[in-house]
C-alpha positions in Angstrom: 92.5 112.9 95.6 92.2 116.6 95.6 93.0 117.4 99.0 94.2 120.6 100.1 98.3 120.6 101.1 97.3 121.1 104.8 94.7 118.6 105.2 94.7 116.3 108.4 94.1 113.5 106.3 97.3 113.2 105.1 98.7 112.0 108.3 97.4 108.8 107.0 100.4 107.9 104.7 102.3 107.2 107.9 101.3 103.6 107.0 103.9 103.6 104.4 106.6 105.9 106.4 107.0 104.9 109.5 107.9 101.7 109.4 111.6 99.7 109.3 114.0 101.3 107.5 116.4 97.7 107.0 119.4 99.7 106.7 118.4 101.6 104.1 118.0 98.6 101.8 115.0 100.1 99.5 114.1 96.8 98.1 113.6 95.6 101.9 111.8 99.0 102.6 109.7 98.2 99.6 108.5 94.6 100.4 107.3 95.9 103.8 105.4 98.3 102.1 103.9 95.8 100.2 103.3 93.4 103.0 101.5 96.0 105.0 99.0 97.3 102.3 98.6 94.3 101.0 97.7 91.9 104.6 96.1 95.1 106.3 93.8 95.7 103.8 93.4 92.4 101.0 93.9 89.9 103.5 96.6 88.6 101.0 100.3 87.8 101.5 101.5 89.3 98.2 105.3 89.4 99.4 105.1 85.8 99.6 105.7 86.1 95.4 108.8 88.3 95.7 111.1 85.7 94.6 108.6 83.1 93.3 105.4 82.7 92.3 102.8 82.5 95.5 103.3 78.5 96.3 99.3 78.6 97.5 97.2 81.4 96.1 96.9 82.7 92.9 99.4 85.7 92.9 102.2 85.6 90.2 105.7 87.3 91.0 104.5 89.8 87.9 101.9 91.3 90.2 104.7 92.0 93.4 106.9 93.5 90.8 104.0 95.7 89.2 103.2 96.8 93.2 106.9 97.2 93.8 106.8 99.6 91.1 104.2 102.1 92.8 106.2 102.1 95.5 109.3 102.8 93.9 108.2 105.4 92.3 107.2 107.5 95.6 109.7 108.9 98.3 109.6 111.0 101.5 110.3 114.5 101.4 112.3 116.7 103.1 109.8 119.3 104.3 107.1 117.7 104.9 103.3 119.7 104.7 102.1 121.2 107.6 98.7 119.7 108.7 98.0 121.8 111.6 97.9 126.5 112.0 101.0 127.5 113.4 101.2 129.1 116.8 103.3 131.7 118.4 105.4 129.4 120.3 106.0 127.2 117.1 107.3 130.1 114.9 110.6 129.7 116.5 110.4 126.1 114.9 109.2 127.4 111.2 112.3 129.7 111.1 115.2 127.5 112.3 114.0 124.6 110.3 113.2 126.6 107.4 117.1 128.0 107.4 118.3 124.0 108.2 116.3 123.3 105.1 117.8 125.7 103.1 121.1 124.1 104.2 120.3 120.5 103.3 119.1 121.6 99.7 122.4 123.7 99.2 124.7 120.7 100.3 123.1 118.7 98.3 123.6 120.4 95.5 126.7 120.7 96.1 127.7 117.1 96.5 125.4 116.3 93.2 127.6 118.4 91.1 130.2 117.3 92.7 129.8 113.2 92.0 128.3 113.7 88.6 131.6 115.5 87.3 134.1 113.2 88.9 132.1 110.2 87.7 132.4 111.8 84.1 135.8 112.5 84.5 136.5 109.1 85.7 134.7 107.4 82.6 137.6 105.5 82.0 138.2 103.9 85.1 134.7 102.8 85.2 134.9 100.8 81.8 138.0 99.5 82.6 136.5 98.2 85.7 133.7 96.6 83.6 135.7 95.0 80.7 138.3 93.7 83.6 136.3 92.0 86.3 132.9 90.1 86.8 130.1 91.6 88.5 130.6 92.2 92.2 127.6 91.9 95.2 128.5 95.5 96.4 126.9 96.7 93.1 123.5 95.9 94.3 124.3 96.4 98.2 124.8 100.3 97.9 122.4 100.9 100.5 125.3 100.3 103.6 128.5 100.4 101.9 131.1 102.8 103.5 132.9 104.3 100.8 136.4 106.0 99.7 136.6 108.6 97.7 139.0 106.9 95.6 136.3 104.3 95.0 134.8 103.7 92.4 131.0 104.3 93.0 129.4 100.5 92.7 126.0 101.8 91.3 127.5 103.3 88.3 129.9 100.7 87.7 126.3 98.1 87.6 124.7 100.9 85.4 127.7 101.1 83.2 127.7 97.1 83.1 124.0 97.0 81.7 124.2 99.0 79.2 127.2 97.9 77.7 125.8 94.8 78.0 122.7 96.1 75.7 124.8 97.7 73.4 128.1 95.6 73.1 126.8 94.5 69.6 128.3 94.5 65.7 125.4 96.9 64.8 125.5 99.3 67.4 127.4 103.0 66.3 129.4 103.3 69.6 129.7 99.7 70.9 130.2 97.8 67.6 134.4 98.3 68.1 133.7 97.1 72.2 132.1 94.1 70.5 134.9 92.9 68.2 138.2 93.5 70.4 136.4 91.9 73.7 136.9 88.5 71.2 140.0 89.4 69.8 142.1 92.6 70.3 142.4 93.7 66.9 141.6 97.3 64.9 139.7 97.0 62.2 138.9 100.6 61.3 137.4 100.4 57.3 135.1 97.4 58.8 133.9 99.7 61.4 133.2 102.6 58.9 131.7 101.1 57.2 129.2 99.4 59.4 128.3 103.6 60.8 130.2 103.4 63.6 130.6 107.0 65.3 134.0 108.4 63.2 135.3 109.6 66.6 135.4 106.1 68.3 137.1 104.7 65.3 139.7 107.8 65.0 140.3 107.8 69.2 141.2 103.9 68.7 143.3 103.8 65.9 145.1 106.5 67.4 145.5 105.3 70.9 146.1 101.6 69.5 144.9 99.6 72.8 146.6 95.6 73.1 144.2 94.2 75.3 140.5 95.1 76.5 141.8 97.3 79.4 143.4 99.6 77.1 140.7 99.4 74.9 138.1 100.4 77.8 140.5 103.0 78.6 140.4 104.1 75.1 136.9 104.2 74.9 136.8 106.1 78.3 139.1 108.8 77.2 136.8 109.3 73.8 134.0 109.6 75.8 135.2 112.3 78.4 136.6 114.5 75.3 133.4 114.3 73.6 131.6 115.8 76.7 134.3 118.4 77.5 134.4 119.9 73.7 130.8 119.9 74.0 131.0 122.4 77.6 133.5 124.3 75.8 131.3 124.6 72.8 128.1 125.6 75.1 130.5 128.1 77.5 128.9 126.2 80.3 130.8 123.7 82.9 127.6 121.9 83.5 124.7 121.9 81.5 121.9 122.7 83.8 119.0 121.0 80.9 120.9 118.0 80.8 121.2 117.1 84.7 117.7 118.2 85.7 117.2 115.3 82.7 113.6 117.2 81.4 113.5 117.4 77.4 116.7 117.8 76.7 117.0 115.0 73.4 120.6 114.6 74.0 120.3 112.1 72.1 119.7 113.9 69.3 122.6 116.2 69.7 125.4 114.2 70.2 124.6 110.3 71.1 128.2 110.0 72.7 128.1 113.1 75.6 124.5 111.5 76.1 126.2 108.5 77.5 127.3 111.1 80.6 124.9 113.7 80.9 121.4 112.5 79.6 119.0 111.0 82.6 119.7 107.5 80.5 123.4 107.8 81.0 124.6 105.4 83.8 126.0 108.3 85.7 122.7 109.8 85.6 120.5 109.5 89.4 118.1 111.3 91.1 119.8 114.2 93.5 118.0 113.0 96.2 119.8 109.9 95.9 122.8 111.7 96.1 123.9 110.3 99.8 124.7 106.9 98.9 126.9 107.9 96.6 129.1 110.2 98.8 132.1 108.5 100.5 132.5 108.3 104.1 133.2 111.3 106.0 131.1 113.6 103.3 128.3 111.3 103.3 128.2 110.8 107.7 127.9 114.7 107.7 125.3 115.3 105.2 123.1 112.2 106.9 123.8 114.4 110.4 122.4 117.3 108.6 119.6 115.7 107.7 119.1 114.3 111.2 119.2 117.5 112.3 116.0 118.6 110.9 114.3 115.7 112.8 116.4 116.9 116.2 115.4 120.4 115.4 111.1 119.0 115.5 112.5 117.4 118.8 113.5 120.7 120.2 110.8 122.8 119.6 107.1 121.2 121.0 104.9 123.5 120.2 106.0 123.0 116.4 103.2 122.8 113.9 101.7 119.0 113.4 103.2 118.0 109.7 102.3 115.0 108.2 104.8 111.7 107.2 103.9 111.7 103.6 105.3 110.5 100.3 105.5 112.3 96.9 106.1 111.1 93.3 109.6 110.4 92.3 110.4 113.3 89.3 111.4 110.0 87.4 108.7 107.1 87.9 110.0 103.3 88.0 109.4 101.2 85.5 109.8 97.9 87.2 111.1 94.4 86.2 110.8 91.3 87.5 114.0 90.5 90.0 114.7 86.6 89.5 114.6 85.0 92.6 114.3 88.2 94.1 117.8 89.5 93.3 117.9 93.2 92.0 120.9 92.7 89.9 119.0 89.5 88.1 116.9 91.9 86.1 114.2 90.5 84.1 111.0 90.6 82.3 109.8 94.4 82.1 105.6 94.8 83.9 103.6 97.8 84.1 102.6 99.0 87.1 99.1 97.7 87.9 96.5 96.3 90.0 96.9 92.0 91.1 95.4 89.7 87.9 93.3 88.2 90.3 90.9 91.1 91.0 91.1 92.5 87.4 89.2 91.7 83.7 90.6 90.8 80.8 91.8 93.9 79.3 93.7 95.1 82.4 95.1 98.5 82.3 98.0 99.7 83.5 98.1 102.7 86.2 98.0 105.7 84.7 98.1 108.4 87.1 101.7 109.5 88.5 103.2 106.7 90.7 99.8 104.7 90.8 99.0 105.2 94.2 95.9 106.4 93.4 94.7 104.5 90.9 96.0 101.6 93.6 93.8 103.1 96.3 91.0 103.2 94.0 91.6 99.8 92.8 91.1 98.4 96.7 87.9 100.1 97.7 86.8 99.6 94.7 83.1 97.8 94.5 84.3 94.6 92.6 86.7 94.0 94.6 85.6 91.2 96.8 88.3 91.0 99.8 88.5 94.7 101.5 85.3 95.1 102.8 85.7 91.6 104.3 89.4 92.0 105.6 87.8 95.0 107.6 84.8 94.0 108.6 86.8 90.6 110.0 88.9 93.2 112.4 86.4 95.5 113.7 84.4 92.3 114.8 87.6 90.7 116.1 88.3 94.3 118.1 84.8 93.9 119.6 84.7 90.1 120.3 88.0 89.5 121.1 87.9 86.3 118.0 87.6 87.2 114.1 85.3 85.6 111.7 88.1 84.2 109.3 90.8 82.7 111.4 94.0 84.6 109.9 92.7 88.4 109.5 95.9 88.8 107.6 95.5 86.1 105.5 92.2 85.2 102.8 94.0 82.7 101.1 93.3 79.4 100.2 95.2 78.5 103.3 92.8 79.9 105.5 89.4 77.7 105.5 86.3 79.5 105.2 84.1 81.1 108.5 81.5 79.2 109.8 79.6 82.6 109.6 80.5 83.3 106.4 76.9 85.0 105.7 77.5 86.9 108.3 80.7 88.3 106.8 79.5 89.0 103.9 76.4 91.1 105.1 78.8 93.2 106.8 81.1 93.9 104.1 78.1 95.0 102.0 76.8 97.4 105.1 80.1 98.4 105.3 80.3 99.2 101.6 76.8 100.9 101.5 77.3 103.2 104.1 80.3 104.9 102.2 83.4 102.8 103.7 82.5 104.6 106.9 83.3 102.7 110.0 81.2 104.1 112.5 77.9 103.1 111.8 79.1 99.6 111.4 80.3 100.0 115.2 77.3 100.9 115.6 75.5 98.1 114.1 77.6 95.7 115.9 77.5 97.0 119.3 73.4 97.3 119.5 73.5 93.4 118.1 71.7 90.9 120.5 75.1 89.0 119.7 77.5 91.9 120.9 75.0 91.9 124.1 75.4 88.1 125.1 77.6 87.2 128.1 80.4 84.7 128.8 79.2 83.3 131.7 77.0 80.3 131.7 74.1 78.9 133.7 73.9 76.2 134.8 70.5 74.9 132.5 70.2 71.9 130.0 70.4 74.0 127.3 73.6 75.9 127.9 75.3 72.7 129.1 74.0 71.1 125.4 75.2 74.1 123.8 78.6 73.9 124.9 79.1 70.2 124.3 77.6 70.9 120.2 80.1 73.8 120.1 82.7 74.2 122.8 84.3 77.0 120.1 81.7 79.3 120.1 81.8 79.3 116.4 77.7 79.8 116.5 78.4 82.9 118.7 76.1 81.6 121.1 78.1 83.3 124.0 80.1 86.2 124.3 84.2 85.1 124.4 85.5 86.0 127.9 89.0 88.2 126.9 91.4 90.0 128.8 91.8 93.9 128.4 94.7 94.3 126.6 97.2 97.1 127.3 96.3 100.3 126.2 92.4 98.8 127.5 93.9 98.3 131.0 95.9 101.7 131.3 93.6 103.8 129.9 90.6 102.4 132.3 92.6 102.6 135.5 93.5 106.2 135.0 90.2 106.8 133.9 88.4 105.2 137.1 91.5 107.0 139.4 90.2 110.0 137.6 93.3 111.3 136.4 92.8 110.4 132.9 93.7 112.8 130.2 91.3 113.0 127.6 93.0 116.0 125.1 93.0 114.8 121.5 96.2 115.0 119.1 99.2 116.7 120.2 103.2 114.9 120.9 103.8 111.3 122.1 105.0 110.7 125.5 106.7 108.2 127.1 104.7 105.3 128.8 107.2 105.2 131.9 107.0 108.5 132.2 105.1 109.2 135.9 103.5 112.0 135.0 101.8 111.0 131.7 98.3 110.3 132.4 97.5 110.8 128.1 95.5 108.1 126.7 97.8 105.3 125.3 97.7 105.5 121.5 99.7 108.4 122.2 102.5 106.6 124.1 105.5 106.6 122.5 107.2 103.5 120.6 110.3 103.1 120.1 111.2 100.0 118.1 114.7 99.2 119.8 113.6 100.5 123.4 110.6 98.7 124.3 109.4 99.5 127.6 109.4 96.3 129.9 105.6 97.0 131.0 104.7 97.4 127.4 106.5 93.6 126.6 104.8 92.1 129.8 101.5 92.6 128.3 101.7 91.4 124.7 102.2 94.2 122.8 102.1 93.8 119.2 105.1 94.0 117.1 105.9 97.4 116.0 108.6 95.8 113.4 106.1 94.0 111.0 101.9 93.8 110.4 100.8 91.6 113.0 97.1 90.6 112.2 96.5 89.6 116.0 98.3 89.7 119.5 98.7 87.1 121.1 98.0 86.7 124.8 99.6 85.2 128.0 99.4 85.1 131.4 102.9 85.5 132.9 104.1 86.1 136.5 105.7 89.6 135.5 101.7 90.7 134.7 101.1 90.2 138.5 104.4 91.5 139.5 103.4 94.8 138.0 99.6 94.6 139.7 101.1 94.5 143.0 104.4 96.7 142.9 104.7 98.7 140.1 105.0 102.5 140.6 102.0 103.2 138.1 99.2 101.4 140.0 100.4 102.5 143.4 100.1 105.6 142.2 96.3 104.7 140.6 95.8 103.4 143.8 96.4 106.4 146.0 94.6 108.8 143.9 91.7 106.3 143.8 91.3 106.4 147.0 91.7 110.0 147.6 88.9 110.0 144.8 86.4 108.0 147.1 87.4 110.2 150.4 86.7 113.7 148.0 83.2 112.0 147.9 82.5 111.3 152.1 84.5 110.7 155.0 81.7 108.1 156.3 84.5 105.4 156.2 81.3 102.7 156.2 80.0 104.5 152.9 83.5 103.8 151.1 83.2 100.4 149.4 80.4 101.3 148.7 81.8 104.5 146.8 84.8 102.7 145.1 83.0 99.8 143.9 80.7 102.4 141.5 84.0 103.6 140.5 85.6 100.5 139.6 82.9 98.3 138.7 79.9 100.5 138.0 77.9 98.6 140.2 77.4 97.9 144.3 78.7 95.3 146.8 77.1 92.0 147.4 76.3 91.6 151.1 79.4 89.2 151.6 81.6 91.4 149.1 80.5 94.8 151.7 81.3 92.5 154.9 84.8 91.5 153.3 85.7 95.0 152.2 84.4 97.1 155.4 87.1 93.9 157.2 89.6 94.7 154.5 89.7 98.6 155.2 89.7 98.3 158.9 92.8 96.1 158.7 94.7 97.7 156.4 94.0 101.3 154.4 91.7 102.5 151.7 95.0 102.6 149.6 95.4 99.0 149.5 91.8 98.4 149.3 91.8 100.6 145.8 94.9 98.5 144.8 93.1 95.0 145.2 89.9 96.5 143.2 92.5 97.8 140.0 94.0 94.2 139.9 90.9 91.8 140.0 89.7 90.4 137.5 86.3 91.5 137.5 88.0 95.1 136.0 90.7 93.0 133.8 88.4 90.7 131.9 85.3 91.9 129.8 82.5 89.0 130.7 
């Protein structure tokens, strides 16, 4: 896009970082990926054709898989870019974190070496493993195994298991031998000769003379590892640097048999940021605690420069296949990366630029495509009305039946569109609308009555839906009216609980298996998955809170001490706090019952039964 490394915007990518991390299952991570881009912003339920074919809409499992793809080929980094100056006080941060850093990538390094040589070195057993037992489930469950380091790694033994099953063949140089004694455990040298088979493979089994396939995977095994360790000797290096940073090196070329352990096709080969899940147990716990500790280390230092939770390109892009019936280790047909059939013409390209993030991004504000505008158009008006225009904002499908006000819509999405994707004159639009103007309450005339029989729904918008504030609406307002609101932009979350945090509430802190109780009294959305709407109840612990929580006792007394700052004519009071609360005066009977209501009890109390009513809780 051609932004700078420190630019604010890229705080945005948090949409793809910061949500469940399913035990580090990447194909889970993945699918909610998916799920979010593809409900928050197409209105379409794409991950519904992860294992199938979308049983409603128009959305073949090709197109998840060519979407999965983008996504696997993009990861999170490390050290992330700074989006914010840095300060005095944060410097202490830059340099401890930078020397952490420094740490992680050195360990790492370390370990990589360290797994890539004993997997070469243990060649054999990994063959043997393959030509002895079926596939097991741990090969594709890496992401919470707790290994030994006398285990074999599961990954490689699946990567060893694929390609011998592409190569296990009469006409292949290296496999042809694997081929013939899998059937029958016989040597058959001049046939093998003269077929091209690699003269080493033929010479290391005629002299080793295996009985049965073990042996013979053994065999091959031991071939293998003397191939690659003549090679070091002949290159007076113990590990080819060109060969494991996998960049033009045509190993191939060179010798096709060390390729099969050094070359970024051999099974052994994986990214070294990978490198964890490989590690057994006690190596691999401490590495994951160093990396926590560059999180803890942020945690320590507050005034720490504002970086952004981004993802890069992987140095190795995924080429994706279709998983049958969603399984990873049921790989089949091979699809580019590339932008859903539905929305594309004929001659559909594939994505062309790195991952395809970009050319995805593109792809969904683009012009033709007839579903983003709409999808968020549908959720600025259902912000400001408190109902959306299509039923399911998450969901265009054919399951969802079309808006009454479908013109409507539609008019919006091309404002939208026209004004340069920007969303703030549409607010603007909306909120000087007659329509955003109506009220909920009704007269009593002909008319209205008539209106309400015709369409009790309000699917004419011929009345303004009576809601309740939801809960950042609520706490935000009450601080605001006890005048204790802080209004400072950006910065750390805080705790909600936390008595002294008077912040606005987007920057409340949320913490997916510590939900505050007051946050789950008032419907909260669902910080584990895209939820296109809250829903909303009306529960006795809502009350409960009104009346005895800590928070609006505490709004309470500061109201009132607001109202005192103003006078001490105790008549001129309600008066005072009404304008506060409610931006308007007392009715005659509402002064009579308040001025009662003060005498009896105190101006604390009085401020507590104004923040509770539900003149200030409901928007009429």
């Amino acid at each position: 896009m051609g932004l700078p490394s420190d630019a604010p915007e890229l705080a945005a990518l948090g949409l793809l970082t910061l949500g469940r991390m399913f035990d580090r299952n990447p194909h889970d991570i993945i699918d909610d990926q998916i799920d979010v881009v593809a409900r928050g912003l197409l209105g379409l339920t794409i991950s519904c054709a992860r294992c199938h074919d979308h049983k409603f809409d128009p959305i073949p499992t090709a197109d998840y898989y060519s979407l999965y793809g983008v996504f696997a080929s993009c990861e999170e980094p490390y050290d992330r870019p700074r989006i914010a100056s840095v300060t005095e006080a944060g410097k202490a941060f830059e340099q401890e974190f930078s020397a952490k850093l420094q740490e992680v990538y050195a360990q790492q390094q370390s370990h990589y070496q360290a797994t890539l040589q004993t997997a070469r070195e243990r060649t054999a057993d990994y063959l043997v493993q393959v030509a002895t037992t079926k596939p097991d489930v741990s090969e594709t469950a890496i992401f919470f195994l707790s290994l030994t380091p006398e285990q074999l790694r599961p990954q490689i033994t699946k990567r060893w298991r694929q390609l011998i099953a592409k190569r296990a063949f009469p006409e292949d140089p290296l496999f042809a031998p694997w081929y013939d004694m899998m059937r029958a455990p016989h040597l058959n040298p001049e046939a093998w000769i003269s077929q091209g088979v690699d003269s080493r493979i033929v010479e290391g089994l005629v002299a080793r003379k295996p009985q049965n396939a073990a042996e013979m995977a053994h065999a091959y095994g031991e071939i293998f590892v003397e191939a690659w360790k003549n090679s070091q000797t002949a290159s007076q290096s113990s590990v080819d640097p060109a060969f494991d940073n996998n960049i033009n090196n045509n190993v191939e070329e060179r010798d096709p048999i060390v390729s099969l352990l050094v070359s970024n096709q051999s099974p052994i080969w994986f990214p070294q940021e990978d490198v964890a899940n490989y590690l057994s147990r006690t190596p691999g716990d401490a590495y994951r605690g160093l990396l926590g500790e560059l999180d803890a280390i942020a945690v320590r230092h507050p005034h720490a420069a504002a970086r952004a939770m981004v993802v890069t390109d992987t140095k190795i892009l995924c080429d994706p296949v279709i998983f049958q019936r969603g399984d990873p280790g049921q790989r089949g047909t091979p699809v580019p990366r590339q932008f859903l059939e539905l929305f594309s013409n004929a001659e559909r390209e594939p994505f062309s630029t790195g991952s395809g993030r970009l050319d995805l991004a593109n792809a969904i504000v683009s012009p033709n495509n007839p579903l983003t505008a709409r999808v968020w158009v549908n959720r600025v008006w259902m912000h400001h009305f408190g109902e959306p225009l299509v039923a399911n904002p998450s969901d265009f499908g054919l399951q969802t039946g079309q808006p009454v006000q479908h013109e409507l819509l539609d008019f919006l999405a091309d404002f939208l569109i026209r004004h340069d994707w920007k969303t703030k004159p549409l607010h603007e639009l909306i909120m000087t609308s007659n329509v955003y103007q109506l009220a909920s309450q009704l007269s009593a005339s002909e008319e209205m009555m008539r209106q309400r029989e015709t369409d009790p729904d309000n699917s004419l918008l011929w009345r303004a839906n009576r809601r309740r504030l939801d809960l950042e609406q609520m706490r935000d307002s009450i601080l605001w009216i006890s005048g204790e609101l802080d209004v400072t932009m950006y910065g750390r979350p805080v705790t909600i609980s936390e008595l002294n945090n008077y912040r606005r509430t987007i920057y409340a802190f949320v913490e997916r298996q510590n939900i505050p109780s007051v946050v789950q009294t008032f419907d909260f959305a669902n910080a584990d998955t895209s939820t296109p709407r809250r829903i909303t109840t009306t529960v006795p612990q809502q009350a409960l809170f009104a009346m005895n929580s800590t928070f609006m006792l505490e709004r309470s007394k500061a109201l009132a001490e607001r109202a005192r700052a103003v006078t001490t004519d105790v008549s001129l009071l309600p008066n005072i706090m009404f304008e506060f609360v409610y931006g308007r005066k007392p009715e005659k009977d509402e002064l009579a019952l308040a001025s009662e209501f003060i005498q009896a009890s105190t101006l604390e109390q009085f401020a507590q039964v104004l923040l509770m009513s539900n003149e200030l809780m409901f928007i009429d």
